[in-house]
C-alpha positions in Angstrom: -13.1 8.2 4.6 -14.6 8.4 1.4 -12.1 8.4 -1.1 -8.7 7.6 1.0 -5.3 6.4 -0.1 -4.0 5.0 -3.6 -0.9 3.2 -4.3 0.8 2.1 -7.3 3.9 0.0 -7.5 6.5 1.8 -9.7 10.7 2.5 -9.8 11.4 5.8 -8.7 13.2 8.0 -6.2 12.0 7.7 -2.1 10.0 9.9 -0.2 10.5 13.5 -0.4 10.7 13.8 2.8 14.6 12.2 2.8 15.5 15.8 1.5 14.8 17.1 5.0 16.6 16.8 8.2 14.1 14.3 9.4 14.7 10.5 8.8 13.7 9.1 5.5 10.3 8.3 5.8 7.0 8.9 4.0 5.5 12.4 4.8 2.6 14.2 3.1 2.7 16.7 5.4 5.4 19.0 6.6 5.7 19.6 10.1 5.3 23.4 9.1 1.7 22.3 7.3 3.0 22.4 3.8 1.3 19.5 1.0 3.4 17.0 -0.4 1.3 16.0 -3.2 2.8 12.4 -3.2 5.5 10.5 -1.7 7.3 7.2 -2.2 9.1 4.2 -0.4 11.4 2.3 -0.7 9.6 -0.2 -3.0 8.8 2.5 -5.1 5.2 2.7 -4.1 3.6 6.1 -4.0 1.5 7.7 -1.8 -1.2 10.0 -1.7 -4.8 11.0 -0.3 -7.9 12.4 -1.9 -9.4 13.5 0.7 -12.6 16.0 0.4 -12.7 19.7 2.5 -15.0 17.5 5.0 -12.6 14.8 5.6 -10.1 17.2 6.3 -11.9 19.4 8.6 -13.0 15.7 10.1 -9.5 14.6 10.7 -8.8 18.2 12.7 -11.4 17.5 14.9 -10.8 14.0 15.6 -7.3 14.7 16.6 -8.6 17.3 19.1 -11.5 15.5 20.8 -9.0 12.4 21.4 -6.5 14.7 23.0 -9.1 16.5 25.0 -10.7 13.6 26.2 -7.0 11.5 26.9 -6.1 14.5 29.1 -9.1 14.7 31.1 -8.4 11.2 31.5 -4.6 12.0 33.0 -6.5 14.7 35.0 -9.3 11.9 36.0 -5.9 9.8 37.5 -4.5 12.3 39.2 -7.9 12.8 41.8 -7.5 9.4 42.2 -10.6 8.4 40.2 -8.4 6.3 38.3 -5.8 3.6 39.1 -3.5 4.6 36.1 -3.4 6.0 32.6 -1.3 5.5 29.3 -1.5 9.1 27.5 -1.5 9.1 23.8 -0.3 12.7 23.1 1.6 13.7 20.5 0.3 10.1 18.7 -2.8 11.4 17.7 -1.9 11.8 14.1 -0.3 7.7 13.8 -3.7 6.6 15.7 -6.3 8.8 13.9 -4.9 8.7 10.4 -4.4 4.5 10.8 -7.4 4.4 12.7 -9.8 6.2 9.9 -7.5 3.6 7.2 -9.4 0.8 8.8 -12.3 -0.9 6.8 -15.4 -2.3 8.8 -14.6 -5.5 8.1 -10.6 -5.1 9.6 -9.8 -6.4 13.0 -7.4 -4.3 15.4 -5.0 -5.8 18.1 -4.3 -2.8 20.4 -2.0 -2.5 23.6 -3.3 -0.1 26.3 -2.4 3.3 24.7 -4.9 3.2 21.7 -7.7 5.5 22.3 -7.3 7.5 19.7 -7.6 4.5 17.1 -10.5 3.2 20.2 -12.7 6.4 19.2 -12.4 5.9 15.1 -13.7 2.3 15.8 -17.0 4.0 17.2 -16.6 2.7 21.2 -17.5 4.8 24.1 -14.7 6.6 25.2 -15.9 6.0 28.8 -15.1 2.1 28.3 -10.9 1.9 28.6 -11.6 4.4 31.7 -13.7 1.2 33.5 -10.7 -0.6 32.4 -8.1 1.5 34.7 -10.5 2.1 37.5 -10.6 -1.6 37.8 -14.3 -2.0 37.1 -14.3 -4.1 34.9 -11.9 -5.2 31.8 -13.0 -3.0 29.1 -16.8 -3.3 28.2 -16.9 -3.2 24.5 -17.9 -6.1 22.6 -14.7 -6.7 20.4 -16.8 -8.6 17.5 -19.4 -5.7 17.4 -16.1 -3.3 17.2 -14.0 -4.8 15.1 -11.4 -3.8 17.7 -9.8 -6.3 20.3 -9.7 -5.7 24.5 -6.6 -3.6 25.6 -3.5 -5.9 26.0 -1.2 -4.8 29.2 1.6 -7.8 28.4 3.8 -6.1 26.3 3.7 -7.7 22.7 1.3 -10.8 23.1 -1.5 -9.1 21.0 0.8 -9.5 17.9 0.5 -13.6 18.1 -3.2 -12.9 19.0 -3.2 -10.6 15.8 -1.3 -13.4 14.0 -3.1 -16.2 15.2 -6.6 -14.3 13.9 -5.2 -13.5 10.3 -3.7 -16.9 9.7 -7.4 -17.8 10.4 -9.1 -15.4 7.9 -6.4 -17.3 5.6 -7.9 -20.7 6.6 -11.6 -19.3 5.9 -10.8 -18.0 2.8 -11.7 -14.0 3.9 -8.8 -13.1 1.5 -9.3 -11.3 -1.7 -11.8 -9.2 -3.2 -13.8 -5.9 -1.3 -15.0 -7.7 1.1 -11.5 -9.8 2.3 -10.2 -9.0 6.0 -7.3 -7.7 7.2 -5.4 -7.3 10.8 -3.3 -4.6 12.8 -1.5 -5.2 15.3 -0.9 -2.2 17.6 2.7 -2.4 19.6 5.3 0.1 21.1 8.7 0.2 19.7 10.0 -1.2 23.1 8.0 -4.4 22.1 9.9 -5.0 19.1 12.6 -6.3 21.6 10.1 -8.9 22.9 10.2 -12.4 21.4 6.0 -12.6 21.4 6.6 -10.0 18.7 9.7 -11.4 16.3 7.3 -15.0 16.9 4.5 -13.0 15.6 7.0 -11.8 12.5 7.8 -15.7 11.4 4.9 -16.8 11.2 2.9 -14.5 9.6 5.9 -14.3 7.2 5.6 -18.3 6.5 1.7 -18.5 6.2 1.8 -15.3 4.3 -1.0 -13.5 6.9 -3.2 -10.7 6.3 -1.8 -8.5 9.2 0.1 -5.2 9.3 2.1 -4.9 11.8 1.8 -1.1 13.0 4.5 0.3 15.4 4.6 3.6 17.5 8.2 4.5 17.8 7.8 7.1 20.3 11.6 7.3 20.9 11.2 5.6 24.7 10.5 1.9 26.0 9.5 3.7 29.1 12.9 5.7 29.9 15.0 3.5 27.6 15.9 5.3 24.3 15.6 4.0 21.0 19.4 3.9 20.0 19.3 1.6 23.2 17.1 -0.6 21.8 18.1 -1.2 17.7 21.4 -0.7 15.9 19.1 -0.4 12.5 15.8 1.6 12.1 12.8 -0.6 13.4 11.1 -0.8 10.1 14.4 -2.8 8.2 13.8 -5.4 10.9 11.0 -6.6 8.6 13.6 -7.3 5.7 14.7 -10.2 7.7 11.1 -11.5 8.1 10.7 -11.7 4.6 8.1 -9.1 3.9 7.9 -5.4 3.7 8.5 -2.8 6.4 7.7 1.2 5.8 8.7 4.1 7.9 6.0 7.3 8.0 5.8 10.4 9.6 4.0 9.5 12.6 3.4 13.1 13.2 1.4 13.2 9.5 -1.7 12.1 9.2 -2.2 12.2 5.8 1.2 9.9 5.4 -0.2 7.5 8.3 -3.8 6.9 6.5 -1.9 6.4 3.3 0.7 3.9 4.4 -2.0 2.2 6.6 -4.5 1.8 3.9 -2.5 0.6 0.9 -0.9 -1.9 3.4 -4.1 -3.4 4.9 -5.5 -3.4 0.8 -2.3 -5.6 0.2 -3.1 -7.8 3.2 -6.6 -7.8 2.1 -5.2 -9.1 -1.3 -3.1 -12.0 -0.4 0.4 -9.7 -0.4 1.0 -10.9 2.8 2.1 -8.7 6.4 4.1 -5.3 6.2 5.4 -3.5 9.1 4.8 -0.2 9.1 7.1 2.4 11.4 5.6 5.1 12.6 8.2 7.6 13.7 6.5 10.1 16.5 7.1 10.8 20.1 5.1 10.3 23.3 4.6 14.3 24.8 3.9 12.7 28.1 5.0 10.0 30.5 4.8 6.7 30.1 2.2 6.0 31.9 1.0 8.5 35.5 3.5 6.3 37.1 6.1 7.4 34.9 8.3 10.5 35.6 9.8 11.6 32.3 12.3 14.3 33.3 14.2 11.7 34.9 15.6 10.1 31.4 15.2 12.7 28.7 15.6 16.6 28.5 13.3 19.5 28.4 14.8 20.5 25.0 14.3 17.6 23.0 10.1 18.2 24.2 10.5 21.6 22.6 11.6 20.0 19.6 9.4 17.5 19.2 6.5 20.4 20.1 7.1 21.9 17.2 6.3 18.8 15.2 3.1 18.5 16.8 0.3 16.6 14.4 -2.5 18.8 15.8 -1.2 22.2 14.8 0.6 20.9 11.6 -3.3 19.8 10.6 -4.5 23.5 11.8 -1.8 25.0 9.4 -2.6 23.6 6.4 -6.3 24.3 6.8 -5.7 27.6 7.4 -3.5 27.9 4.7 -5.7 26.5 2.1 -8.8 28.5 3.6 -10.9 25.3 4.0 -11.9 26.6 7.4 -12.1 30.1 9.3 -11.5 30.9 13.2 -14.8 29.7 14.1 -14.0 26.3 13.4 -11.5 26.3 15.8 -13.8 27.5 18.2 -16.3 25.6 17.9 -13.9 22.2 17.6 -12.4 23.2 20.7 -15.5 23.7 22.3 -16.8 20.4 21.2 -13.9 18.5 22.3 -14.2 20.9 26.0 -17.7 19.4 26.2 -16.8 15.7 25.3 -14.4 15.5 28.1 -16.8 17.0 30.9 -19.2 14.3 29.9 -16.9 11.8 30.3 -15.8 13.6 33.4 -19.6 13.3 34.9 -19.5 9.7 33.7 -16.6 8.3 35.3 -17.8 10.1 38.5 -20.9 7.8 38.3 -18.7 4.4 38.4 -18.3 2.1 41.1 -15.8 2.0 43.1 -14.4 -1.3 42.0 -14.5 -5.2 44.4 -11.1 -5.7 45.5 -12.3 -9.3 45.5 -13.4 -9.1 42.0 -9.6 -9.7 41.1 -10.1 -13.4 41.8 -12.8 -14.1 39.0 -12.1 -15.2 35.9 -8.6 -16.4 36.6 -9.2 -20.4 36.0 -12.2 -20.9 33.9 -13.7 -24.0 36.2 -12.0 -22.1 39.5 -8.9 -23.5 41.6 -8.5 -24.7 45.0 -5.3 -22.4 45.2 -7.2 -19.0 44.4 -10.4 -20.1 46.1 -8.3 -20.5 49.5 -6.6 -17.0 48.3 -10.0 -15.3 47.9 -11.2 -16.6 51.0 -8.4 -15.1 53.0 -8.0 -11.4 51.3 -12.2 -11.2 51.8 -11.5 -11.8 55.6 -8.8 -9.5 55.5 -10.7 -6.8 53.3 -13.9 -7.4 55.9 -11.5 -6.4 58.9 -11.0 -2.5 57.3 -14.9 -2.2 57.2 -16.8 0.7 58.9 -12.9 2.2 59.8 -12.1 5.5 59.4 -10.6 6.6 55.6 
């Protein structure tokens, strides 16, 4: 983004959005697409984007093509081209808007459900698919990328993420334009995980560059969050010693914002923040997942109506920075995205069962050599039999 977020440290009253019957959190944007020119925590630092007509419209169709291209994805799954699937919907607007926040020079920890924030770092959309086909573990280069390998172990990218910033401390990367900063992607079910509170101390003590971002999206799988915290996620940072900021997950004006002016602090030698990002997962879990088991078809409805794609598409219709064709022709774009992918992921391998044995010891093991020698016999006894 060219212009982006700016924050100022001052005493004043919180976020606006308090007024409303949402949560207190920071919100630039109403769920019904109305501007809120500025907005402030509670630290007192206030909010706001500059954004041009461009970076709007760019924002729009960022959220759309990630959306399009995660549910051809889910649909990819399904046919039984793919082993499994996270969906991101109804995140778009907390990946995108902290995605865009990102500098070149930032490093991102993600967990398995960040391809929105995947795309805005420039990787081929086609590489997490190769990841859940089982053809290989990724395929991006995550120096080139500036954005780690998907982490299926709930939480341990945080001490990864912590471990990396406590070493841009210990090269002196801190300070100035060109200082590096850390993310660390995680679900609110994670926060329960001791990688994560681990992660908290010590990049607390050694003061690390790192913001710690969290999706709330109300469910650790089918496990509400009032089953999870008796306090909202983001006060759990009070006890850490260092900042921790709610947004409106669903806002992706708020989410660039908060993201930014975080990472600049980190960037600065302020130390970590957790930053909240209050949204809700549209879809299951994962494909495995069956969703109407734990939670009701109403609560969807509500949360529908908060959705970050259409609360973009209000405002810009409302301020007349685009017209119907834009729409269109976003839509179209995105519809054409997800066919390619389609006609790539049709072009993989079918992945080597025996593959799964590589790369486990990193000079090999007696143990797992004997293991791959007896699933290859038993794998050779299925050949040239009928499917």
């Amino acid at each position: 983004m060219a212009k982006g977020a700016t924050a100022s440290r001052t005493r004043s009253t919180r976020s606006r959005a308090a007024a409303s019957s949402e949560p207190e959190m920071v919100q630039l944007l109403t769920p019904d697409g109305k501007r809120i020119d500025s907005a402030r925590d509670s630290y007192g630092t206030e909010y706001t984007v500059d954004f041009t007509d461009d970076e709007y419209r760019g924002l729009y169709r960022d959220m759309v093509v990630v959306r399009r291209l995660d549910a051809e994805a889910e649909a990819l799954q399904r046919q039984g081209e793919l082993g499994i699937w996270a969906s991101l919907k109804g995140q778009e607007a907390a990946q995108v808007g902290s995605g865009r926040a990102l500098r070149p020079q930032d490093m991102a920890f993600p967990t398995y459900r960040e391809h929105g924030v995947l795309y805005c770092r420039g990787i081929d959309p086609i590489m997490p698919l190769g990841l859940f086909r089982g053809v290989d573990q990724g395929g991006w280069d995550p120096n080139e990328f500036k954005f780690q390998m998907y982490t299926i172990v709930i939480g341990a990218q945080t001490l990864h993420a912590t471990g990396y910033a406590m070493g841009i401390n210990k090269d002196g990367k801190v300070g100035g334009d060109d200082g590096e900063a850390v993310i660390a992607y995680f679900g609110d079910g994670a926060t329960s995980q001791g990688d994560v509170n681990e992660s908290f101390v010590w990049s607390s003590v050694y003061n690390a560059p790192i913001v710690f971002f969290c999706q709330n999206n109300q469910y650790a799988i089918s496990e509400p969050i009032e089953r999870q915290t008796r306090v909202p996620l983001y006060q759990r940072a009070n006890g850490f010693g260092f900042r921790g900021i709610r947004v409106d997950g669903n806002d992706v004006l708020a989410s660039y914002a908060v993201t930014r002016a975080a990472l600049d602090q980190a960037r600065s030698g302020e130390g970590p923040t957790l930053i909240e990002a209050y949204t809700y997962r549209m879809g299951a879990h994962t494909t495995s997942d069956d969703p109407t088991r734990y939670r009701l078809a109403n609560e969807l409805e509500e949360w529908q109506a908060k959705d970050p794609i259409t609360r973009l598409g209000t405002y810009l219709r409302e301020q007349k920075l685009v017209d119907e064709d834009f729409f269109t022709t976003v839509d179209e774009e995105a519809k054409a995205a997800a066919q390619h992918l389609r006609e790539r992921v049709l072009t993989l391998p079918d992945p080597d069962p025996v593959s799964m044995f590589d790369h486990v010891y990193p000079h090999g093991s007696p143990e797992v050599d004997a293991q791959r020698e007896k699933f290859t016999a038993y794998a050779a006894s299925f050949e040239g039999s009928a499917h």
